[in-house]
C-alpha positions in Angstrom: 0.0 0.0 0.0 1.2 3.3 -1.0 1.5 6.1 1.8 0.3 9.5 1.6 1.4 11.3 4.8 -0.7 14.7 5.2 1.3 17.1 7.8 -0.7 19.1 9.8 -0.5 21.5 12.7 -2.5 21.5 16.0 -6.1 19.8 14.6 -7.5 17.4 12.2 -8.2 19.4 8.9 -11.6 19.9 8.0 -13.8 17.7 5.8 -11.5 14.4 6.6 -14.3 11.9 6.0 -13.6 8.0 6.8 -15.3 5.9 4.4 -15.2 2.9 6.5 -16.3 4.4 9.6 -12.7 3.1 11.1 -9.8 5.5 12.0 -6.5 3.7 13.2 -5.0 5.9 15.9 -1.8 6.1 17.9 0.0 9.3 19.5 3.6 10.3 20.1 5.1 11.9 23.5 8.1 12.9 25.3 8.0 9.8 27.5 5.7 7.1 28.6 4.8 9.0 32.3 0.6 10.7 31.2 0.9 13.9 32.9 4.8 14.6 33.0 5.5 14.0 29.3 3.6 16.1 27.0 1.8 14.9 23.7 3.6 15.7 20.6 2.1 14.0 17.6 -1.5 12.2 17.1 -1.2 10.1 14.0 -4.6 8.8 12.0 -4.8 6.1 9.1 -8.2 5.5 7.1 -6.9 2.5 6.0 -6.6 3.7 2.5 -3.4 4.3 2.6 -3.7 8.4 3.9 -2.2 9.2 6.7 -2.7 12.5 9.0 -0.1 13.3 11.1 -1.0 16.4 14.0 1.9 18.1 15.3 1.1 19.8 18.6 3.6 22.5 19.9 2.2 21.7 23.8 0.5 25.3 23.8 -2.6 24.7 22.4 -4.5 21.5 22.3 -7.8 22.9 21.0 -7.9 20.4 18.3 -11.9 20.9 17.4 -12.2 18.7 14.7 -10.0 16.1 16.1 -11.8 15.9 19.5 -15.1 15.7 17.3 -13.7 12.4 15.8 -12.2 10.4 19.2 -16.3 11.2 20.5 -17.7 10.1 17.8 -19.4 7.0 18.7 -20.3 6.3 14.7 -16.6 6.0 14.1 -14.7 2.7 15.5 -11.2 3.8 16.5 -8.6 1.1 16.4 -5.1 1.1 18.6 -2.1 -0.6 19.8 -2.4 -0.5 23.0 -5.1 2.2 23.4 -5.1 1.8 27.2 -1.7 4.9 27.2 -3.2 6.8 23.9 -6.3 7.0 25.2 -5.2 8.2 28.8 -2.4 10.6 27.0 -5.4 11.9 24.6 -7.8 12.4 27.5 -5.2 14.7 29.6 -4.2 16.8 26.9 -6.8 17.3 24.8 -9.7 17.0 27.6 -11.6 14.4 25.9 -12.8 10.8 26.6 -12.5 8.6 23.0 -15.8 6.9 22.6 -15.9 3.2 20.6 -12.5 1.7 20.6 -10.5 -1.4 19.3 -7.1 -2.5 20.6 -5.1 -4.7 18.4 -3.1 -5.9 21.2 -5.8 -6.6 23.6 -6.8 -9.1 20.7 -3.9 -10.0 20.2 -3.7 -11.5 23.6 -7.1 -13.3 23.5 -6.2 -14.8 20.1 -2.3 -15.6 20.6 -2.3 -17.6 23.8 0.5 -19.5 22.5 3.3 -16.8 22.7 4.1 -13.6 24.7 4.9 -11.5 21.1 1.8 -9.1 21.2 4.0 -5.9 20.1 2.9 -4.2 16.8 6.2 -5.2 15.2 5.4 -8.9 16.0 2.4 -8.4 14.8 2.7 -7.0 11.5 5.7 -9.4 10.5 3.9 -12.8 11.5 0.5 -11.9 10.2 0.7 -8.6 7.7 4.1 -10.4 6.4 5.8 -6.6 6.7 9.1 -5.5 8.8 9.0 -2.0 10.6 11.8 -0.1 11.5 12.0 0.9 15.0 14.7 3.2 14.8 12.9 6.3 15.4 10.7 5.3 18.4 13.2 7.1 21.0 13.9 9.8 18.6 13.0 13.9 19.9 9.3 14.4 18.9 8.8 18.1 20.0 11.5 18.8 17.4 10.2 21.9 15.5 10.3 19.7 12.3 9.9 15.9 12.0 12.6 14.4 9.9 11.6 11.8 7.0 12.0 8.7 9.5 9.9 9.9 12.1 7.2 10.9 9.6 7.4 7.5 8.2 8.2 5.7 11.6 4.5 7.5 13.1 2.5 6.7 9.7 3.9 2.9 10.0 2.3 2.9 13.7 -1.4 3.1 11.8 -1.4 2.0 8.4 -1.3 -1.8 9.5 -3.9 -1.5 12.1 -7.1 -2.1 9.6 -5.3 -4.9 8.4 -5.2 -6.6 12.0 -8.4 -6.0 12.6 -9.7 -7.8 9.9 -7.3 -11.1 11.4 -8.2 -10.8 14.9 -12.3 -10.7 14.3 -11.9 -13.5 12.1 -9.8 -14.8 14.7 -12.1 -14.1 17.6 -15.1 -15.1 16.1 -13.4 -18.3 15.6 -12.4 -19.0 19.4 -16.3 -17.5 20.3 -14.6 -14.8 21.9 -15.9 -11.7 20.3 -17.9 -10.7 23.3 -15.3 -11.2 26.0 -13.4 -8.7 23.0 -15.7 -6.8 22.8 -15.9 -6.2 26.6 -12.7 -5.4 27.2 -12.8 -2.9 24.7 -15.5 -1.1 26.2 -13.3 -0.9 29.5 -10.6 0.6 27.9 -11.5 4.4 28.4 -12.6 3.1 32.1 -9.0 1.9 32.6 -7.2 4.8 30.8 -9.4 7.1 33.4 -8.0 5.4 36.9 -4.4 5.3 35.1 -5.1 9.4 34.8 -6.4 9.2 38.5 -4.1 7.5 40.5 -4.0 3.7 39.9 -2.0 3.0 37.3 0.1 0.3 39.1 -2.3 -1.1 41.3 -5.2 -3.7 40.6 -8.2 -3.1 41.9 -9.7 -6.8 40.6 -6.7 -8.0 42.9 -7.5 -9.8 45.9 -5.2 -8.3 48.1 
């Protein structure tokens, strides 16, 4: 699939339509700690081979159009592990995202023969792709992205329709869509006690 990357600056530009009614999703920061490292970049695929990527300069998370998509309960959003993008989205930008998919939660109810449920994993053993990881540590409040890290951030979403389409197959074979499904539905629930305090501490636990 061919990539068209589309730079833009502080919000989703206007008239973006997704055909499908699926946006892949997946977000860029300073670190992996919510509140102390900033959000830098919010990447979106349609699965059609465009790719937005919003640059944010951490003055101004206004974002209209883009908040308007992660509440728009009419358009499925799909992650890799949504449980930090969703908590990093909700902090910055001051919105909950409504109707979500993670690709690795599947992952983990599909693959319980291995422990390999990162993207790259994924996309070599089932999209048959390598990605190239090199820019994942890289600065990305740098006033301008270099090539790599524009084509390191598209590479985080243009896969993510793709899985989808394994894993439902997948879970639909085990008769685990619901229990997906489910768990899915908890992710903004989750992403909001990680915001709130427990992060590291289970509260299904028994102690």
């Amino acid at each position: 699939m061919s990539v068209n990357i589309i730079e833009c600056q502080g919000d989703l530009p206007d008239g973006v339509v997704f055909n499908n009614g699926i946006a892949a999703i997946d977000t860029e920061t300073l670190g992996l700690k919510v509140k102390r490292d900033r959000l830098c970049l919010v990447q979106i695929g349609d699965g059609q081979g465009n790719v937005w990527l919003i640059k944010f300069d951490g003055t101004n998370y206004d974002a209209p159009n883009l908040k308007a998509l992660l509440q728009n309960p009419k358009i499925l959003k799909i992650f890799h592990y949504g449980r930090f993008d969703i908590a990093v989205m909700k902090h910055y930008l001051g919105v909950m995202t409504e109707k979500v998919y993670c690709t690795k939660i599947a992952s983990k109810l599909v693959r319980t023969y291995t422990d390999r449920h990162g993207l790259k994993a994924l996309v070599s053993q089932i999209v048959g792709k390598g990605m190239d990881k090199g820019e994942q540590c890289s600065d990305w409040s740098a006033a301008e992205l270099t090539e790599g890290q524009k084509h390191y951030a598209a590479s985080d979403v243009i896969y993510l329709h793709e899985l989808k389409v394994y894993f439902d197959e997948k879970l639909k074979q085990l008769g685990r869509i619901e229990l997906a499904d489910a768990s899915f539905n908890y992710l903004p629930v989750r992403a909001q006690l990680d915001l709130d305090g427990w992060e590291d501490n289970d509260i299904f636990a028994h102690q």
